[in-house]
C-alpha positions as CSV (number, residue, x, y, z in Angstrom):
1,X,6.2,-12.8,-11.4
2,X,4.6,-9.6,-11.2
3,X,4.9,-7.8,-7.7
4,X,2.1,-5.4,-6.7
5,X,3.6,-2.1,-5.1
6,X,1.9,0.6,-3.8
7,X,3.2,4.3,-2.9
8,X,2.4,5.3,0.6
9,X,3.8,8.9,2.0
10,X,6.8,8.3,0.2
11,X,7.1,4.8,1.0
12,X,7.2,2.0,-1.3
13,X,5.2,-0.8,0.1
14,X,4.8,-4.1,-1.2
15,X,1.5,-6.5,-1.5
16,X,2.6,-9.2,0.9
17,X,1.4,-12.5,-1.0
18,X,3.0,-11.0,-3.9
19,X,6.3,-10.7,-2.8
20,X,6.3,-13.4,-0.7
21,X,5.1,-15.7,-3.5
22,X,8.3,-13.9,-5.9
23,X,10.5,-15.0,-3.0
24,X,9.8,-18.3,-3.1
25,X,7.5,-19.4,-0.1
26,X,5.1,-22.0,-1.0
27,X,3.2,-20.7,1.2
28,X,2.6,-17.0,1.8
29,X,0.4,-16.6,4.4
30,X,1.7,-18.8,6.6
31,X,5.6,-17.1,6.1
32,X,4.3,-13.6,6.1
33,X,2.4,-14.6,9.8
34,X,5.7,-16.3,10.9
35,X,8.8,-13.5,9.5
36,X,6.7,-9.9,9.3
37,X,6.9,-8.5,12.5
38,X,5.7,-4.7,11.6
39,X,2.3,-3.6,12.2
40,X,-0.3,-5.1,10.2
41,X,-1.3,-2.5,7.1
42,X,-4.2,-3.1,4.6
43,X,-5.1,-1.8,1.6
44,X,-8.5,-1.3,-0.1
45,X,-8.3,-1.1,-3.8
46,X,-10.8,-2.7,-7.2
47,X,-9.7,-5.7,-9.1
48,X,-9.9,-5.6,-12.5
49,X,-13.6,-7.0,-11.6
50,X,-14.6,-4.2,-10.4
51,X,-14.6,-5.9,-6.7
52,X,-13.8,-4.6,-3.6
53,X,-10.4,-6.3,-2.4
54,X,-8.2,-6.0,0.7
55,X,-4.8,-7.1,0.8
56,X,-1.8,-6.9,3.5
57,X,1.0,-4.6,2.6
58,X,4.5,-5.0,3.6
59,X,7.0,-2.2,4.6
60,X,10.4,-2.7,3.1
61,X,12.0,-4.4,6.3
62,X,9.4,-6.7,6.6
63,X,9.9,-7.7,2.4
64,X,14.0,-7.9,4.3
65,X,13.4,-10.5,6.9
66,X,11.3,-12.5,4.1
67,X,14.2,-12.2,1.6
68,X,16.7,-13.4,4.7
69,X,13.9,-16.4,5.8
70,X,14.4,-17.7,2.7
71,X,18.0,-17.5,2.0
72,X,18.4,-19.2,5.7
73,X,16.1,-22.0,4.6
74,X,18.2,-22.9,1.3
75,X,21.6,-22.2,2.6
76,X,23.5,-25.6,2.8
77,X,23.5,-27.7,6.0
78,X,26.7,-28.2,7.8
79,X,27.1,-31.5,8.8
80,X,28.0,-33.0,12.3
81,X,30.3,-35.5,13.1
């Protein structure tokens, strides 16, 4: 999968359903409103439409606590006895 990344005063950000798509969420919007805790940043850019779009952009700890969300959620149960 294709990840959208954008450069923003030296800092690579991420397009949030993107990555959180790559990572493995089913579904994004509702992991990225749950795990990202950084300020909410948007971007403005024209699809290949020529349409005005708006997307969330992640900062690179919020693409970390998405990576370590997931790896939480498939790690094996232990179980009790």
């Amino acid at each position: 999968m294709k990840v959208r990344a954008v450069d923003l005063d030296g800092v690579q950000l991420r397009f949030a359903s993107d990555i959180a798509t790559a990572i493995g969420f089913t579904r994004p919007k509702v992991a990225i409103k749950e795990y990202c805790q950084e300020k909410r940043r948007f971007i403005t850019f024209q699809d290949r439409f020529d349409r005005t779009q708006r997307a969330r952009i992640l900062s690179p700890p919020d693409v970390q606590r998405l990576e370590e969300a997931m790896q939480r959620r498939k790690a094996p149960c232990k179980q009790t006895q």
